[in-house]
C-alpha positions in Angstrom: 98.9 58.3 144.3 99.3 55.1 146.0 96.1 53.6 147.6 93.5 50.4 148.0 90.1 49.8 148.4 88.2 46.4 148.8 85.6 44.8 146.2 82.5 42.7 148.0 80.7 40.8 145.9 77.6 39.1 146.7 76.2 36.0 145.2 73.8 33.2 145.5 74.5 29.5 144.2 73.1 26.1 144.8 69.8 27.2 142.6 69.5 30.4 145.0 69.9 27.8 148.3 73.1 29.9 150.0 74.7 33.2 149.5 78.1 33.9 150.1 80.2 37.3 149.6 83.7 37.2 147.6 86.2 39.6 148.8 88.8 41.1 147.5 91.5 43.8 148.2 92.6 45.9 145.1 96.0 48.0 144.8 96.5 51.1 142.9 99.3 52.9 141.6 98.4 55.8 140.2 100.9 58.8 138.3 99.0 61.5 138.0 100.5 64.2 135.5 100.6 68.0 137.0 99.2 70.4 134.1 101.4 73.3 134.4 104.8 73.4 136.9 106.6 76.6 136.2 110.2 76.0 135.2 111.5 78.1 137.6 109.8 77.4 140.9 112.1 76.2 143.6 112.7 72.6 143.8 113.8 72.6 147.4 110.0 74.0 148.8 108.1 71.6 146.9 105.3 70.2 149.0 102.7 67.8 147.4 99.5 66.5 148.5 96.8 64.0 147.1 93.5 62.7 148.3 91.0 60.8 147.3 87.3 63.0 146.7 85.2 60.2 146.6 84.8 57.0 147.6 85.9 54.4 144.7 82.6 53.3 142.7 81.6 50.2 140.8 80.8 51.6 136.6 81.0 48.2 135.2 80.8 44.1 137.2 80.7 41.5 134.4 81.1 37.8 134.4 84.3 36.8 132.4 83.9 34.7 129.0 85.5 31.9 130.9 83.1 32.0 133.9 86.0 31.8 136.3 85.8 35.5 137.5 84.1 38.8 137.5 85.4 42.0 135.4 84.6 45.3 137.4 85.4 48.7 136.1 86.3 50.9 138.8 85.9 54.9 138.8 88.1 56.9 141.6 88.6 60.3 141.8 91.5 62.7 142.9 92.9 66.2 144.4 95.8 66.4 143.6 97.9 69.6 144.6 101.4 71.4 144.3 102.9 74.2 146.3 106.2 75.6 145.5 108.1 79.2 145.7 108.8 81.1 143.0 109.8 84.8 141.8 107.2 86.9 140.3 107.8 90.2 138.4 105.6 93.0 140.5 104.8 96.3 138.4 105.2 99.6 140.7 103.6 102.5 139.1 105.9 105.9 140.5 103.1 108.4 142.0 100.5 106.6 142.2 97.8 105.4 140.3 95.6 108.7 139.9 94.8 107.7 136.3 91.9 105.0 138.3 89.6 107.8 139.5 90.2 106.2 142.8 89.0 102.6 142.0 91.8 100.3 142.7 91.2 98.3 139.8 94.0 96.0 140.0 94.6 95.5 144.1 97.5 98.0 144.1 97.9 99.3 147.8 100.5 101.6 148.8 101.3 99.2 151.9 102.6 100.3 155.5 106.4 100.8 153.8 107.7 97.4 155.5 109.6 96.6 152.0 112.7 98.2 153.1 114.1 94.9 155.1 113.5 92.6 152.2 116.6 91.1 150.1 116.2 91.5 147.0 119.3 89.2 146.6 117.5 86.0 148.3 116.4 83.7 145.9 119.1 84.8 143.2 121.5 81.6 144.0 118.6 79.1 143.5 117.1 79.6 140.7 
C-alpha cells in the first residue's frame, strides 16, 4: 500500500504572543502480508485492491529529548483484498438428495442442466 497524508501542527511561541502551524507531508510504504493465498489459484487473474478505512489518526505527538522536533505516532487502517480463479472439487450426489426430508441443507440445486457446454479441460494447462 503506497500512500501520504499531511501532519499540522499548531503552536504558540513568543510567551503565547503568535501562533504558527508546522506542516508536514508524510510518505508510507506499507507491505501488507495476505493470510491465506491458495497455492493453486491462477496467477494470471490476480486482481488486487487496497484502501484506506479511515482517515490516518494522531495516537502519540511528543517533543523530542533534543527539543528540535516533535515525535508523532501515527495509526492508519487498511482493506486489503485479493481475487483470483481457482478449481474447486464439487460433490454430486447420483439421485438426489432424498435422505434431507426435503431441506436443502447444504445449497444443492438440481440447476436448469446448462452444465453440458462447460470444458472440463479448461483450466488443466494452467495450473
Amino acid at each position: 500500500m503506497v500512500g501520504s497524508y499531511d501532519i499540522n501542527i499548531w503552536y504558540s511561541y513568543n510567551k503565547n504572543s503568535q501562533t504558527d502551524v508546522a506542516k508536514e507531508t508524510v510518505s508510507y510504504v506499507e507491505n501488507i502480508p495476505l493470510s491465506y493465498v491458495d497455492p493453486k489459484h491462477r496467477a494470471s487473474t490476480e486482481e488486487v485492491s487496497a484502501e484506506s478505512t479511515q482517515e490516518p489518526n494522531c495516537i502519540e505527538a511528543n517533543i523530542s529529548s533534543s527539543g528540535s522536533s516533535v515525535v508523532v505516532r501515527v495509526e492508519r487502517e487498511f482493506s486489503v483484498e485479493m481475487i483470483a480463479e481457482t478449481k474447486v472439487c464439487v460433490a454430486v450426489v447420483p439421485g438426489g438428495c432424498d435422505d434431507f426430508d426435503g431441506k436443502d441443507k447444504y445449497g444443492y440445486d438440481d440447476g436448469d442442466g446448462s452444465f453440458e457446454d462447460l470444458d472440463p479441460d479448461l483450466l488443466d494447462d494452467e495450473l
